[in-house]
N, C-alpha and C positions, 0 to 999 in steps of 0.2 A: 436562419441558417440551420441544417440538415447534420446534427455532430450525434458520431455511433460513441456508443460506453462500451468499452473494453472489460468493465469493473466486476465483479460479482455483485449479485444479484440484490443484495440488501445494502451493499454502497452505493450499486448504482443508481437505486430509488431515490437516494439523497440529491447526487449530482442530478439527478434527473430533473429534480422539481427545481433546482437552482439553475439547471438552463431554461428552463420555461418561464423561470421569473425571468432571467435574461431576452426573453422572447425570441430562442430558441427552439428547434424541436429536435428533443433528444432520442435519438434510438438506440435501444439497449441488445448488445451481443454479451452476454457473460459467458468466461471462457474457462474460468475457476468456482469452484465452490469450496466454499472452507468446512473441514471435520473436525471439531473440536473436543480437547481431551480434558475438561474440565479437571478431573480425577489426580492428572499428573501437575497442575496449576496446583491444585488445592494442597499437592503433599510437600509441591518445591515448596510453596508456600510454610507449612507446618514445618518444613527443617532447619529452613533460618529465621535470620531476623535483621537484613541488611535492607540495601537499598535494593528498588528492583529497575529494574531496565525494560523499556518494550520499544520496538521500530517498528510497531504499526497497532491501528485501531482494533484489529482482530482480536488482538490478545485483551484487550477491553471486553471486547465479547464476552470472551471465555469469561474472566472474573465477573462478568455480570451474572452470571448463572450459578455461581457458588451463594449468592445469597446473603444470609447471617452468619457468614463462617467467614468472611472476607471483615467482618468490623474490625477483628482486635488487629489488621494487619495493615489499616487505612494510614495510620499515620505515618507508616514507613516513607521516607523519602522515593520519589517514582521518579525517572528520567525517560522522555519519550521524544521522539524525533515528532517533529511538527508539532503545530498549535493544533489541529483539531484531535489529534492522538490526544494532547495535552487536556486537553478540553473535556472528552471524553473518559479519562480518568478522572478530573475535578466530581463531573457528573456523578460517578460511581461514590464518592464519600471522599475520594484521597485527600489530604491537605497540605498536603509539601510537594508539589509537582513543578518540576524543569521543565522546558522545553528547549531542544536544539531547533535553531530555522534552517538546517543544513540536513550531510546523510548521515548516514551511523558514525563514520569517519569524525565527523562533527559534534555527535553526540557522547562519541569517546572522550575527547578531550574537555567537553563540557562537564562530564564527570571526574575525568583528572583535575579540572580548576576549583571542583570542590573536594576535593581532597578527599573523595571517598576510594574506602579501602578494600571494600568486598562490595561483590552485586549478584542478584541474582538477574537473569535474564529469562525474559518472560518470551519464548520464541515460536518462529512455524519453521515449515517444513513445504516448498524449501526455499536457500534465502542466501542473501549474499554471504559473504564472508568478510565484508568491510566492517564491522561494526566490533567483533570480536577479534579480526587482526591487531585493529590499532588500541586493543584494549592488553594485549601480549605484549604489543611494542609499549607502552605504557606501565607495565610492570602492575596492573590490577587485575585482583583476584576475581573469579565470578566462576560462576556455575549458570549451567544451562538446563532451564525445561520447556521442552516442547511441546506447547500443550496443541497446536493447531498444526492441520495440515492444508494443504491448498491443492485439492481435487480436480483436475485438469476436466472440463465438460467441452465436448466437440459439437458443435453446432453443423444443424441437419443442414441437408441441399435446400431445402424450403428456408430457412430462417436466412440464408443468404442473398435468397433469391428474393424474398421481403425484402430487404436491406436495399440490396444494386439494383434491381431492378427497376426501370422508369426512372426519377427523381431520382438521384444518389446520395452519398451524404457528402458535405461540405468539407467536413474535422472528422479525424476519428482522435479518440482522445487516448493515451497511452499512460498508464500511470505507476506501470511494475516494467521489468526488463523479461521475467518468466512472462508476462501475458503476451509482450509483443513479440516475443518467443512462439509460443502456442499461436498467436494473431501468422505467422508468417509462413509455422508449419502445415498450417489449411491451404491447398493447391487452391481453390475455387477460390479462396482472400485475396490470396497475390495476384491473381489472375485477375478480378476483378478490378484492385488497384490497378494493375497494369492496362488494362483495356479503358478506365475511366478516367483518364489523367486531369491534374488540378486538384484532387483531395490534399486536403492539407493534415499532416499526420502531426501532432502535436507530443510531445513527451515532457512527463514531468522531469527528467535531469539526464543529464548526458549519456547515466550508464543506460538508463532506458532506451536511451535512441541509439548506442551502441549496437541493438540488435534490429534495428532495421535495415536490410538490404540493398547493398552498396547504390543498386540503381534505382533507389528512392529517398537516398538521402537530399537530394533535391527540394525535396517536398517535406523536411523536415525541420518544425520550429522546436527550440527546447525552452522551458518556463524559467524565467529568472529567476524562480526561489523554487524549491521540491514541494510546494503545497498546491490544493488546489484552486485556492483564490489566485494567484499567479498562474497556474497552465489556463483556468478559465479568461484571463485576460488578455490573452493570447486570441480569443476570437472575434 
C-alpha cells in the first residue's frame, strides 16, 4: 500500500521506516517545519521548579539541544500526551514521566488526579486550546513557554505531481488538525483527492478530521487511540 506522510520532515523519517517494515511504501509530503526557541525552554526552565507539561514530541526536541543545562531539571515530574512523547522524554534523562493515552483534555485531568498544583508548559505555536482550557476549568496554576513554532512549507507543482501522478497513494496519513488544514488549503491536493476517488484519509482523532471537507468525510477513518501505533493499524 501507497500511504503519503503529512508529518514534518524528521517525524516523518520515523513513520517512514515503520511503514516499510509494515511492507508499505510511504511517501513523504511535509507541510510544517518546526523553528525552535531553545533559549526561551532554557529560561522557563531556570524560573521554576514545578512540574512541566508537553503535548507533543517537538518540545523534546527543543530540550534535547540545551545539553548539560537540562540535568539539574530531569527529575522534575513531566506530563506528556502519548507514549511516544512519553518515551521520548525517558530518553532525554527524565525519571518521573506520565503519560495521558488521550488529548490534552486527558492530560489535564491526569494532572489534576495527581494532585499537582503549578506546571509549567512546555508549548508550540500554534496549537489547540484544549489542554490549557481544561487546566482553568480545573483550577491549576501553570505558565506557558513557547519554545517552538511550526513553520507552514507549501509544496511545489512538482512534488505533487510526484505524489498523484500514475500510481496514487492508497492512505494519506493525518496526524495534527493545523496539517490537514494546510493539506486542504493547497488547490492541486483537493483537487487531486477529488479526481482520484477511493484514498483513504486516516486521522489520528476526531478534531483532526474535523477539518476535512464536508465532501470527503466519506473517506474518513479516525484511529481508536491518538497515537501512532493505532492510526497505523488502521491500514
Amino acid at each position: 500500500m501507497r500511504v503519503l506522510v503529512t508529518r514534518p520532515a524528521h517525524s516523518a523519517e520515523t513513520t517512514a521506516q515503520r511503514l516499510r517494515d509494515m511492507g508499505h511504501e510511504p511517501l513523504l509530503l511535509p507541510l510544517r517545519r518546526p523553528q525552535h526557541d531553545s533559549a526561551a525552554a532554557a529560561g522557563a526552565l531556570a524560573a521554576t521548579s514545578c512540574a512541566i507539561a508537553v503535548t507533543s514530541a517537538e518540545a523534546m526536541r527543543v530540550l534535547s539541544a540545551l545539553g548539560e543545562t537540562l540535568g539539574p531539571h530531569l527529575d522534575r515530574p513531566i506530563f506528556a500526551v502519548g507514549e511516544m512523547t512519553a518515551q521520548a522524554a525517558r530518553r532525554l534523562g527524565f525519571r518521573s514521566v506520565t503519560a495521558s493515552s488521550g488529548n490534552g483534555r486527558d492530560l489535564a485531568d491526569l494532572v489534576a488526579a495527581q494532585k499537582t498544583e503549578a506546571l509549567l508548559y512546555l508549548a508550540g505555536l500554534p496549537r489547540a486550546e484544549t489542554f490549557e482550557g481544561r487546566l482553568r476549568e480545573l483550577g491549576i496554576r501553570f505558565s506557558v513557554a513557547e519554545c517552538y513554532r511550526m513553520q507552514p512549507v507549501a509544496p511545489g507543482p512538482a512534488d505533487i505531481e510526484a505524489i498523484f501522478l500514475g500510481h496514487r497513494p492508497d492512505a494519506v496519513l493525518f496526524y495534527s488538525r493545523q496539517t490537514a488544514e494546510d493539506f486542504f488549503q493547497v488547490a492541486e491536493l483537493r483537487s487531486a483527492l477529488l479526481e482520484q476517488g477511493g484514498i483513504r484519509l486516516l486521522c489520528l482523532s476526531e478534531a483532526v478530521a474535523q477539518a476535512i471537507p464536508t465532501f470527503l468525510k466519506g473517506s474518513v477513518t479516525i484511529s481508536p487511540m491518538p497515537d501512532e501505533i493505532s492510526l497505523l493499524s488502521l491500514l
